[in-house]
N, C-alpha and C positions, 0 to 999 in steps of 0.2 A: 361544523362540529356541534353535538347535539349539547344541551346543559343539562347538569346533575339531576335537576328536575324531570327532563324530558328521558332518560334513564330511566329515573324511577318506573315509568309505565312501560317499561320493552318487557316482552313476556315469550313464552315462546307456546307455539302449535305444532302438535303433532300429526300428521296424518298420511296414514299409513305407513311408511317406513322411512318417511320425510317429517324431518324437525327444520320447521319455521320459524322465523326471530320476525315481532311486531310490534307495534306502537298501541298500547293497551288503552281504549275508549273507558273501558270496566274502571280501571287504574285511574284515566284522568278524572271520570266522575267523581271519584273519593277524594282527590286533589281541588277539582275545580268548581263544581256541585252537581246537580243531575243529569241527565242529556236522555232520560229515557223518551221525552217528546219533542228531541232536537227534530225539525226535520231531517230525512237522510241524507239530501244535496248537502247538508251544513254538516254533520257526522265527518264526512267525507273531505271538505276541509278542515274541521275538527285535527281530523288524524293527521294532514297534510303541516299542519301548524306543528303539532306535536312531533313527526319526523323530522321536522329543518330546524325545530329549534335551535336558535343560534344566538339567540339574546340580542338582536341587531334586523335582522330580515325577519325571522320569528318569532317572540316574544310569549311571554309567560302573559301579558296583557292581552295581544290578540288569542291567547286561548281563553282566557278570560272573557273577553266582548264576543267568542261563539256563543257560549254556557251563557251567558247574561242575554244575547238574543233574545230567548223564551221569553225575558220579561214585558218587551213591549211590540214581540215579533217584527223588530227592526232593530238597524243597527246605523250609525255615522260613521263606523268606523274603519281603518283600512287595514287590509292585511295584503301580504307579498305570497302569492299562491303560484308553484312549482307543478304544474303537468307531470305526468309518467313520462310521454309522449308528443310527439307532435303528426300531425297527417297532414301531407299536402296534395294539392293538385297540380296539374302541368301546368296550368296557367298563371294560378299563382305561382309554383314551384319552382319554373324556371325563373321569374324577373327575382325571385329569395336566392336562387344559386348566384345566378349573377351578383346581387349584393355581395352575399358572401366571396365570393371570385374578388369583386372590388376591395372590400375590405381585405380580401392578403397584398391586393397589392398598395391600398394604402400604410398595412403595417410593413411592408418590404418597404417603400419611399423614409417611412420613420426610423428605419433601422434593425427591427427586430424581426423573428421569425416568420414568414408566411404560416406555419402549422398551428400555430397559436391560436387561427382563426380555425374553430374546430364545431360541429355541434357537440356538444354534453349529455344533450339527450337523444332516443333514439330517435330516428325523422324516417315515415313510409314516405316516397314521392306514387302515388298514383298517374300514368298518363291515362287521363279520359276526357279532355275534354278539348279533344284537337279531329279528333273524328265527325266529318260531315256529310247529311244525306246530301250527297252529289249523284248517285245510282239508289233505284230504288225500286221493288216491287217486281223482281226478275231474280231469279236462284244464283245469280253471280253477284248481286248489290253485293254483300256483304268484301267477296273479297277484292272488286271493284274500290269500294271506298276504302278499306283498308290499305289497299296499293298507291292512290292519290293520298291520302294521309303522309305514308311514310314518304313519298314524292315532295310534298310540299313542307315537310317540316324536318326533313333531315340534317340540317345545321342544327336544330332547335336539339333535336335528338342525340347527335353526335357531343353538343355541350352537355346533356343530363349523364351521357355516361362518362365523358370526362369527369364531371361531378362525383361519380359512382367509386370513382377507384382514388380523386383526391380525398376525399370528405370520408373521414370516420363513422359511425353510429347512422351511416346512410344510404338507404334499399333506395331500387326503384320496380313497382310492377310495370312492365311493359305496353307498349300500346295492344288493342285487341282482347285484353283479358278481362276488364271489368270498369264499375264507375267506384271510385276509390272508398264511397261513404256504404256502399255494398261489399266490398273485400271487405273493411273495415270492419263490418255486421259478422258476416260470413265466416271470418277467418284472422283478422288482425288482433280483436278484440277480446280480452280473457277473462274480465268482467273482475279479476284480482292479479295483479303484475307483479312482480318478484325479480331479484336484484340479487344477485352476487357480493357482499363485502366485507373486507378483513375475514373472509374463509367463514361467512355464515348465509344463509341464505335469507331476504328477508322479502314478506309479503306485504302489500300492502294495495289499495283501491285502484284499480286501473282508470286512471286518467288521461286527459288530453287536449291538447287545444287544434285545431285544423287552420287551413286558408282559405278553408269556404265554409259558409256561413250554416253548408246543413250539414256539419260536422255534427250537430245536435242530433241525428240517428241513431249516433251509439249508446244512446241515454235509454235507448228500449233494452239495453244489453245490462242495465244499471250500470253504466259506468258514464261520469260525469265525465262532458266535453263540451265546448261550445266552438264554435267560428270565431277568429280574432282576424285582423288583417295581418297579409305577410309579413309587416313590419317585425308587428308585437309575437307573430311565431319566429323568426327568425331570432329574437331577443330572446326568446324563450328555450329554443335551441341551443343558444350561447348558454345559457344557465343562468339568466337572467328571470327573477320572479315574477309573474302576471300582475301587477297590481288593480288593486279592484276595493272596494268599500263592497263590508257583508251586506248581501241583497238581501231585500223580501222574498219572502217564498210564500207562493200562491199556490194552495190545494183546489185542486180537482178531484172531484168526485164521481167515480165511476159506479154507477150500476145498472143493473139490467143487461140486455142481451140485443144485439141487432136483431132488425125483424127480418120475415124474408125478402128477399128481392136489396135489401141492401145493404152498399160494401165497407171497406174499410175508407175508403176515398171520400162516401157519402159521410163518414162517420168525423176524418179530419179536417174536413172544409167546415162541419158543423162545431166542431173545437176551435178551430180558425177565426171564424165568423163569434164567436161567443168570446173569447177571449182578448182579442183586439178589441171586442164593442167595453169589456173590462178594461184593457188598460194593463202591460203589463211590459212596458218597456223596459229592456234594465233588469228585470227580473224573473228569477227563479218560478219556474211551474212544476209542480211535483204531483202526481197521480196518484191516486188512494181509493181508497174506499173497494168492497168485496166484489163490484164489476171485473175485476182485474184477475179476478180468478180464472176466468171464461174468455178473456182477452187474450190470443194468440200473439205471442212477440211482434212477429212480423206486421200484425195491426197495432202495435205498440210503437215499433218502429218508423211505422208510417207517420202517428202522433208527431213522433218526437223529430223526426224528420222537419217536419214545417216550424218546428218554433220559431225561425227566423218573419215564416208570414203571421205567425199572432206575436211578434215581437218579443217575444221573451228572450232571455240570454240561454234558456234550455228547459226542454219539457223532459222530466226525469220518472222513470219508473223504476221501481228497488227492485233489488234481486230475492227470486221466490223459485218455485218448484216449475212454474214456465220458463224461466231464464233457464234454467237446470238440463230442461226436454231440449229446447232451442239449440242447448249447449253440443248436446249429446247427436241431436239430427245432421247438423253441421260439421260434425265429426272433430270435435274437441276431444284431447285423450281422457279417461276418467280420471287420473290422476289430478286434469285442471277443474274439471267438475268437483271431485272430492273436494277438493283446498277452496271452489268457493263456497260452497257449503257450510264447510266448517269453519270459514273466516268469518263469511257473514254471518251468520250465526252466533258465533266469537263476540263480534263489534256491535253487535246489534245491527247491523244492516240488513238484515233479514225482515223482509215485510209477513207481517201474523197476522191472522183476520181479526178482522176490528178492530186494526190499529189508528189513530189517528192523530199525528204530530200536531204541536200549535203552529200555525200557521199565520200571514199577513191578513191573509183574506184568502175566500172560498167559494167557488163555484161548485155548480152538481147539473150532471145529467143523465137521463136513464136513457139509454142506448134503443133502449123499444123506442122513442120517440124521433130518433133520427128518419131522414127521408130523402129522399134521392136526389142526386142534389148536381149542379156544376159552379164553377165560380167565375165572374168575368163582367166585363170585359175587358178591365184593365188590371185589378187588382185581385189578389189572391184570399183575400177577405170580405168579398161583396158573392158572399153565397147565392146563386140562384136555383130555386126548387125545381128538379125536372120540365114538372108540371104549368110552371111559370116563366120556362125558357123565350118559348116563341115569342107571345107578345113582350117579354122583355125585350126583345132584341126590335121588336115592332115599334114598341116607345123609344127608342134609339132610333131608329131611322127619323120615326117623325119629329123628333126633337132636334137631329142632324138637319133636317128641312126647314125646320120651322126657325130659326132661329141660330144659320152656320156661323155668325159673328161672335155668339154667344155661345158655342157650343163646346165649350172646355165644362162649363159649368154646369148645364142641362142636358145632356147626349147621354148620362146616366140613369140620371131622377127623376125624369121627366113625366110631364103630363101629357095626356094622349097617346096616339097610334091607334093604327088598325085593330079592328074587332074581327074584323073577316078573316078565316082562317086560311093561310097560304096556300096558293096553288102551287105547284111547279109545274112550268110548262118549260122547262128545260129543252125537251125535245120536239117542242110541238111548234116555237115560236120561232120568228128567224135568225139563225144562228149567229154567233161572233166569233165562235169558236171553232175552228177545224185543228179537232188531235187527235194520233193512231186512228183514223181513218175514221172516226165519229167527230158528227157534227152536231153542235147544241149552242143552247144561250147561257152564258152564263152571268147569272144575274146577284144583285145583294141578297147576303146571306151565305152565300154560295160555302162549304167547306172544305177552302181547297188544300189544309191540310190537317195528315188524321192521324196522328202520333202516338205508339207506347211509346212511352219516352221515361227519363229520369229516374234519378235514387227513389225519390218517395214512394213509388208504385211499382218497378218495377224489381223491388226485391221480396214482394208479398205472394209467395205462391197460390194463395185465394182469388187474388183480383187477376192475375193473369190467367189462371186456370178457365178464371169464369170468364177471360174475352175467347180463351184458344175455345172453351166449350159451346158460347154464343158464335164464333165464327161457324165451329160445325156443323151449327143447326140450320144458320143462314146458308151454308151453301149446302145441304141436304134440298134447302126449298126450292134453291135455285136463283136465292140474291145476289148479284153482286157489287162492288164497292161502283159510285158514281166515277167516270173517265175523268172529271175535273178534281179528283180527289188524290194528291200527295200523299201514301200510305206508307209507313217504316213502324218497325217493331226495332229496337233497341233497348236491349234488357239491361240489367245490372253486370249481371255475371253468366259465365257457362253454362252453370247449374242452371239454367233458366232453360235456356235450348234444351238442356239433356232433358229436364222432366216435361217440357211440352211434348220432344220428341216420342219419351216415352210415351206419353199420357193419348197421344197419337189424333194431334190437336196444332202441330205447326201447318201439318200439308193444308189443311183449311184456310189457314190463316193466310197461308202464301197463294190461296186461289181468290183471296181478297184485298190480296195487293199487303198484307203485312210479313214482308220477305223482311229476314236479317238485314238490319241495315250495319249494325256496328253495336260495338260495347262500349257502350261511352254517354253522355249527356245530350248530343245531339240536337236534336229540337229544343228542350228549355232553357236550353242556355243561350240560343240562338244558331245552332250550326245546323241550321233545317236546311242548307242549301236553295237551290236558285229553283224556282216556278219552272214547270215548262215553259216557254219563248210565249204562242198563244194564250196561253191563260194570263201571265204574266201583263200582256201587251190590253188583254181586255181589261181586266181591273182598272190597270192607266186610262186607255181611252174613253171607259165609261166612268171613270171613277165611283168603282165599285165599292163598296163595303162589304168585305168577304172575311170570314171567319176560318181559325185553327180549332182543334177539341183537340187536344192533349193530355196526357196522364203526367201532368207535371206541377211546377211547384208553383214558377211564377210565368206571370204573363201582362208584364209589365207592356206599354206602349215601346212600338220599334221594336222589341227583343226578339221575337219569334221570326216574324219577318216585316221587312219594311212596310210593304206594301199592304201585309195583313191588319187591320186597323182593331178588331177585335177579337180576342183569343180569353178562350173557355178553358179552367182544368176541369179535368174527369174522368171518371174509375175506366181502367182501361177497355170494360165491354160495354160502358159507351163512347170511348170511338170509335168503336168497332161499328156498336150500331148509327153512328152520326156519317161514317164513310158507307155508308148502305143507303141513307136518308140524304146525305150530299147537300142538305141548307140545316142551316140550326132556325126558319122558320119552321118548319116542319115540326109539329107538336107530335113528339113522338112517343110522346106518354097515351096520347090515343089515336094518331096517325097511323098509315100504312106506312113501312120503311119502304116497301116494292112489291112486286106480285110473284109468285111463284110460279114455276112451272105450268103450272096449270091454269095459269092467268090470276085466279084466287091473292087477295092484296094478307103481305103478312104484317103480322103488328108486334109489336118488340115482347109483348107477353107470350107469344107466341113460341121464342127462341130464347126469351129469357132463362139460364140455368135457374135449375133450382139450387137452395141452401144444400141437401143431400148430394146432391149429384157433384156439387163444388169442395165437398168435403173428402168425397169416394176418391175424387181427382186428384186429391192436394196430399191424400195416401201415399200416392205413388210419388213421391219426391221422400228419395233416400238417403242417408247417409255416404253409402260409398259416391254417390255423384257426387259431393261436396272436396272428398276424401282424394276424389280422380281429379276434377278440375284443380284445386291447389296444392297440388303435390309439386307443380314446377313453376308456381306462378311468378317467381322469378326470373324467368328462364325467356320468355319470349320466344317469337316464332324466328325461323331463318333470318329474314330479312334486319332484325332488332340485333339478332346474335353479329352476325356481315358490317356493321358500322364501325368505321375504323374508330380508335378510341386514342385520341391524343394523353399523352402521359406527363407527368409535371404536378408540384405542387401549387403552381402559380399560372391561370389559365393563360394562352397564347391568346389574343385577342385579334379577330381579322377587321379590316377595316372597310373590307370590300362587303363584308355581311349584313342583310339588310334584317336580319332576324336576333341577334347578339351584336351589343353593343356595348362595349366599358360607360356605365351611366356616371356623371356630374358629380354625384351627391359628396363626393368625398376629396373633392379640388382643393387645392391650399389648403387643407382641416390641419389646427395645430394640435399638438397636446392638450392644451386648453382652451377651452371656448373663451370667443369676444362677451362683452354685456350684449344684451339684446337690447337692441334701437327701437326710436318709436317710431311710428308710422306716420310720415309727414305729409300729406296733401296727397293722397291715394285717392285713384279715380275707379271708379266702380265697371269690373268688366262685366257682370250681370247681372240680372235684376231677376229672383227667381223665386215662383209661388212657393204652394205647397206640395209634400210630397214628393218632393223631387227625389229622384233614389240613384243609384251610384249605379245605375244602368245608361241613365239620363244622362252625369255627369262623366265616367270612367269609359275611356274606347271599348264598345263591345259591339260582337255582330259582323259584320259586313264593312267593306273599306271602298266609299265612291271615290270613283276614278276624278272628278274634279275635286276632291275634298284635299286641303292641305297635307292629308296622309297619302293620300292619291298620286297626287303632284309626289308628293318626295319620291315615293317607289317605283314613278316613272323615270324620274327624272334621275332615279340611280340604278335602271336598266331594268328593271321589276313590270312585267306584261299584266294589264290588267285580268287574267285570266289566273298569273299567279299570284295575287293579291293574299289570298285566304282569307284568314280575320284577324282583326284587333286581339285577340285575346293568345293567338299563336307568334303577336310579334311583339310580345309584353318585354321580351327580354331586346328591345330595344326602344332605346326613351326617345328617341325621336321619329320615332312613328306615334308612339302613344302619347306624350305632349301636344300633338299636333292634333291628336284624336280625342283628346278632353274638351267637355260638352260639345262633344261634334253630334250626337246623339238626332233622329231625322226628328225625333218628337219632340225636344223640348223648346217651350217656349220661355223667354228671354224676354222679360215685360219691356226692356226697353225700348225695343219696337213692336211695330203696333200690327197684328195678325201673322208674323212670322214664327214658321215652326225650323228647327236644324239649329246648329252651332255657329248663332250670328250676333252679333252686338256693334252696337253705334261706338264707332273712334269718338271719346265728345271734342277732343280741339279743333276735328274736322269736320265732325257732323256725319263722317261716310259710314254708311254699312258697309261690313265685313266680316270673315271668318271671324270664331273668338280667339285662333291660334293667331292669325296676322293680326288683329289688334294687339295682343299680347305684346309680339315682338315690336312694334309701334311704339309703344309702352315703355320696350324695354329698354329702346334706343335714347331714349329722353330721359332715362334713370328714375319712373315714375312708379311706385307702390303700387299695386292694384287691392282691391275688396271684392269680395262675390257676397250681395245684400239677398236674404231666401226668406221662405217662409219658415210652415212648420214643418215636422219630422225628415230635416233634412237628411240627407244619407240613407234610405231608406234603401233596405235590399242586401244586396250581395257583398261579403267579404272582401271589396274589391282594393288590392292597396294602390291601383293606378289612380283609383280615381282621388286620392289626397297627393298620390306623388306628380301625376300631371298637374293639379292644382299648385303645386309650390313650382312646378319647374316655369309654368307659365308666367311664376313671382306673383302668386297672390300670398301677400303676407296674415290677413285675418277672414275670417268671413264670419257674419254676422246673420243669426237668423233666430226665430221665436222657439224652433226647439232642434236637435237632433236626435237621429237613432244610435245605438250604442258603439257597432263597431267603426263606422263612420269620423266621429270624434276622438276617437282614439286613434285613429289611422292619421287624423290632420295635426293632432299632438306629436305623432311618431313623424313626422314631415316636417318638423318647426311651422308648421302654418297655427295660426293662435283661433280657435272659436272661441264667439261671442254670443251673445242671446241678449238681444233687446229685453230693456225692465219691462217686469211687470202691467200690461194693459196699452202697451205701444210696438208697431209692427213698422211695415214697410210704409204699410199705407196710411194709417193714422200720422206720420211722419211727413207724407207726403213727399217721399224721395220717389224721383225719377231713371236715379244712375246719372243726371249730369252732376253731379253735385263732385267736392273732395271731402274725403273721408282721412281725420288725423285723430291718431287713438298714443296717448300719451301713460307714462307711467311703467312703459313695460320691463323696465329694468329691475321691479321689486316689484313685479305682481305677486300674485297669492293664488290660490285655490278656493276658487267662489267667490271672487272679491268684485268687487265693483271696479268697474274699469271708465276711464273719462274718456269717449269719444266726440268728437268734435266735427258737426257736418254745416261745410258751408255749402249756400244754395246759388245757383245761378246769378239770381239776383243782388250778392253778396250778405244777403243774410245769412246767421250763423244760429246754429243750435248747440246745444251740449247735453247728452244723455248718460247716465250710469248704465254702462251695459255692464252684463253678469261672467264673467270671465269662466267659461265651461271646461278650464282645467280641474279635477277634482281631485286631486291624492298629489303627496309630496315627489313620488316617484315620477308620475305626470308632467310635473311642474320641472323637476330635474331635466326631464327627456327635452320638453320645447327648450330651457334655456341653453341645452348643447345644440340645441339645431336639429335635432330629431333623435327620436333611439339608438339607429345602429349608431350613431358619433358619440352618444353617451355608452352605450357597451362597449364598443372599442376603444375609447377611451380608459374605462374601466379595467377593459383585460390586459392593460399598457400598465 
């Protein structure tokens, strides 16, 4: 209920024959003081303060500490921020039903109603990311892999609709339709949301929080949203506030204009690469300056799409007369165009040229200056120039040679390699490879896979336009893609197909091996499926270093594919032309990609579109496509509609299903929580650098048939053939337990050159999985720690990778920093972060992982407070260090001492 105060500013809008009731920005300024150079991400919670006010979750103070922001463009302070919205994805989505599943039937075991357990706000569930290139590069891939999809995940799917008809305020788009941060774009999104109450209708900023981390998309639509982990959406869902301390907000300054020849992909990797080298974890990016005039949404969206890889909590751009076009192209009614207009407008959320907010700090780039660019090899923020590719990849090998013991730290940045410009003698040298009836070498370098893929790129009709217009030219000359080349186009949405189709620009592309693979995330997420058998077997025997070009976001170690050791993003018409060139030695900025017809060698300027011809193209994508594709997008095809759908407000739970499992988390939970114990002689299950990111840690990718997840799904009748992946069997915790840091890359300092999911037992000395030490561990009643470096958590929304970590019984981990959603996710888990003081790490410490780790006090910690850990050493010496307790807000501090969020919400709704 709002207070008198928060009244005062309700006002009402008219537009056109609709009267709107609002929370007056105008109004608070006379109340609270100016806000005409609030940044607009802070307006925006501004307004979100002002509608809840409640004198309790609200306050007259936090609208206060907005308006006072400007004076030192930061703030300490915390406020309880309420979403519009929530978006999920099937990965996360299902292990959040499940929760939610749990929790009716822990409020059944207490007494009270199953119903009770409801979302509050509305929840999309997106399936996209359960689709994998399994068929590819033939005119039946598409409904090939769509048929295995629904094959292998039909429990998974059979529980989302059970979901659909218990769960209130909860849609689900079907498999085959789209990848959910593009519906989102496209069609979800109304850049101003509106609400039915007490018989008035009222408007206010369309927000949102998602369960994946590039829920940060919609921010090109101006409407503020970030990635939280499932936990804190599922809390948020209940109606539970986000808490957060008001961040920095960092201006970016856009002007000038792309040159020709490059894209919007060259344009965010160069945003990427600048803004991580700034520093901007934790906070707010906001876009400004009169570049933005000229800057088409969909290259906006791209921006704001990656915040997750320049580490920001969201790259936002306000809403202006491009959001308006966007609005209208995608077939929004005028009636929602009108009302954003005139709201924003209303609130001042309308961006006017030559505006420019105070801000934390400021960046500027003029768009002329951008240059053609890929990123890689491991990380999504190590920009490399076209131009500088090949011998990049050259000082990698010879740094892999020169020095393989050492090569975590040198295989990047290395000095030397080749000068001499690649040959490929693919075909000329003695083969290793017999496939489809061509035989060849295949050697390092090799790109054996060549990906449209993902949200980021593939919702941009420019960058697509320009691979479908670069495939036509290429196979006009008579190129085409190398036989060791994995090729799949996997768009966002329909509308993608329909305007290639029209644009008459797929058939090209399907003579280059980029046939429909699926609508869904595919390759970046890791569902790039299996090698052919040959290629596969050469990389092993030769231990090859072979390379992926993808149009995607990340490309973390492991994630693409195992066996692929380095993987490049990049605008989608160069993988077009890198599956033409078949090695990323190949300097193809002045190289031949192949020869034509005529024998005559072509060179990528050759087939490069031009800027005009990308523009003529990107005409033809219309309104009614938009208009046709999501008229039913609820609906799904036969097969989605044919699942029988169990009925009940309290899910039936099978025990034979190796996909849905009733998970742990809510065993004996009373009404009230125990005091939280301290950690008594805790032994250290891994010893972990820098970097490490919730790809490394969280089950993703692929499931080895000897790995502890392996072993279980054999051993409960599961054919290694039906395995699938880690991230389709989230909605059961003991497959995903067993799959925490089982990752094939990471290394685990405490043994010495070993890469995968291994760690030293220390009472026995033996190497083993990290899951069987775990249970080892758990048998003897012993605490475990996980000791890291910096930016721990680094990546993806993932809430397995904190909830594997607690189920394994790791009670703290301790490391020199984390990334944002990461630590939150280990708060929503009862696991406690730590952060070594100030100028002390693993290694100035000189910890091994044999050591025991006891962290005392925890019964009256605090938020940022110094915490006593106490490590003894082998040799029984003992130290004692103040580490920094990286709980930060009172709400935080609440969630760990009940044992995690959902037991503090539930709790709460009791």
């Amino acid at each position: 209920m709002s207070t008198d105060n928060a009244q005062d500013t309700l006002n009402e809008l008219k537009v056109g024959d609709q009267t709107y009731h609002y929370y007056s920005l105008k109004k608070a300024a006379e109340q609270y003081g100016d806000i005409t150079r609030l940044p607009f991400t802070l307006k925006v919670l501004l307004e979100n303060q002002l509608r809840f006010q409640d004198g309790e979750t609200a306050t007259e103070n936090d609208i206060q500490a907005l308006v006072d922001w400007q004076q030192e463009a930061k703030s300490s302070h915390e406020i309880g921020y309420r979403p519009a919205r929530v978006l999920m994805q099937d990965f996360t989505g299902v292990p959040g039903v499940v929760d939610l599943a749990a929790m009716r039937d822990a409020v059944a075991k207490l007494g009270e109603k199953p119903s009770r357990i409801n979302p509050l706000s509305p929840v999309d569930l997106v399936i996209d990311h359960s689709v994998m290139v399994d068929d590819y590069g033939n005119p039946q891939a598409f409904e090939d892999n769509v048929k295995i999809e629904m094959e292998r995940n039909l429990e998974r799917y059979e529980f989302l609709r059970w979901g659909q008809q218990a769960f209130d305020n909860f849609r689900v788009v079907p498999p085959g339709t789209g990848i959910c941060h593009q519906v989102n774009l496209e069609y979800l999104g109304k850049s101003v949301w509106t609400k039915e109450e007490d018989g008035k209708t009222f408007a206010f900023p369309d927000t949102l929080v998602g369960t994946d981390s590039h829920t940060t998309m919609i921010n090109g639509l101006g409407v503020l949203g970030w990635g939280v982990g499932g936990i804190e959406a599922e809390a948020a869902m209940l109606g539970q506030p986000v808490s957060m301390v008001i961040p920095e907000v960092v201006g970016f300054k856009l002007e000038g204009k792309l040159r020709e020849g490059i894209t919007a992909t060259d344009l965010v990797l160069t945003v990427t690469q600048m803004l991580r080298k700034r520093g901007v974890v934790g906070k707010f990016v906001e876009f400004y300056g009169d570049g933005l005039k000229d800057l088409p949404l969909a290259d906006r969206a791209t921006i704001a799409n990656m915040a997750p890889e320049y580490g920001a909590t969201c790259g936002f751009f306000p809403l202006d007369e491009e959001t308006l076009n966007y609005m209208k192209l995608t077939g929004r009614s005028q009636e929602q165009i009108d009302l954003v207009k005139a709201y924003a407008r209303e609130q001042g959320l309308w961006r006017e040229p030559g505006h420019e907010p105070i801000f934390t700090d400021t960046l500027y780039l003029d768009m002329n200056e951008v240059e053609a660019s890929l990123a890689g090899p491991k990380r999504p923020q190590d920009r490399v120039a076209l131009t500088d590719m090949s011998s990049t990849f050259e000082k990698l090998l010879a740094d892999q040679s020169k020095d393989a013991s050492n090569q975590e730290e040198n295989r990047w940045q290395g000095e030397g390699g080749s000068t001499a410009p690649f040959v490929d003698n693919s075909f000329d040298e003695e083969p290793n490879v017999d496939y489809k009836g061509e035989k060849f070498r295949l050697q390092d370098g090799a790109v054996v896979i060549a990906a449209i893929t993902s949200c980021t790129n593939t919702s941009n009709p420019s960058v697509l336009m320009a691979a479908g217009l670069l495939a036509k030219k290429a196979v006009e000359k008579g190129l085409v893609s190398k036989p060791w080349v994995k090729t799949s186009l996997a768009p966002g949405s329909k509308v993608v197909t329909d305007y290639l189709a029209t644009a008459g620009f797929q058939e090209p592309l399907n003579k280059l091996g980029f046939n429909l693979v699926g609508y869904g995330c595919t390759t970046c997420i890791g569902n790039s499926g299996p090698l052919p058998e040959p290629i596969d077997q050469a990389i092993q025997d030769e231990s090859l270093t072979v390379a992926s070009v993808l149009s995607g976001n990340r490309n973390f170690e492991g994630r693409i594919h195992p066996l692929v050791k380095t993987n490049w993003l990049a605008s989608p018409p160069l993988v077009v032309a890198y599956a033409l060139a078949g090695n990323v030695r190949i300097d193809i900025s002045k190289d031949a990609l192949g020869k034509d017809n005529s024998g005559n060698p072509v060179y990528l300027k050759d087939i490069w579109p031009s800027q005009k011809e990308i523009a003529e193209a990107v005409e033809r994508v219309r309104s009614d496509m938009y208009r046709k594709e999501y008229a039913e997008v609820f609906d799904g095809d036969e097969a989605w509609q044919s699942i029988d759908i169990t009925e009940g407000e309290v899910y039936e739970w099978s025990k034979d299903s190796t996909y849905i499992q009733h998970p742990p988390f809510f065993e004996g939970m009373d009404r009230e929580p125990a005091p939280v114990e301290d950690v008594k002689e805790a032994r250290v299950l891994a010893r972990l650098g820098d970097s490490v990111t919730t790809d490394h840690i969280s089950p993703a990718g692929s499931i080895k048939p000897d790995s502890p997840a392996g072993r279980y799904l054999q051993e409960n009748g599961v054919a290694v053939k039906d395995f699938n992946s880690y991230g389709s069997r989230r909605g059961n915790h003991e497959v995903m337990m067993r799959g925490t840091f089982a990752n094939v890359r990471i290394r685990n300092e405490m043994l010495d050159g070993v890469e995968g999911g291994f760690t030293r037992h220390v009472p026995s000395g033996e190497q083993m999985a990290i899951y069987d030490a775990a249970m080892k561990y758990a048998e003897s009643d012993t605490p475990l720690v996980v000791i890291a470096g910096k930016e721990y958590g680094t990546g993806s929304s993932r809430d397995w990778a904190a909830k594997g970590t607690r189920l394994l019984g790791v009670r703290a981990v301790i490391a020199e920093s984390y990334e944002r959603i990461h630590r939150s996710n280990l708060i929503g888990m009862g696991v406690l972060p730590l952060q070594f003081p100030e100028g002390e790490d693993r290694n100035s410490l000189g910890l091994t992982g044999n050591e025991t780790v006891s962290i005392s006090g925890l019964s009256d910690i605090e938020p940022n407070a110094k915490v006593k850990v106490s490590i003894t050493f082998e040799d029984g010496n003992s130290k004692e260090i103040d580490a920094v307790c990286s709980i930060f807000t009172a709400n935080e501090l609440a969630y760990f001492r009940h044992g995690g969020i959902l037991h503090y919400v539930l709790r709460s709704m009791l």
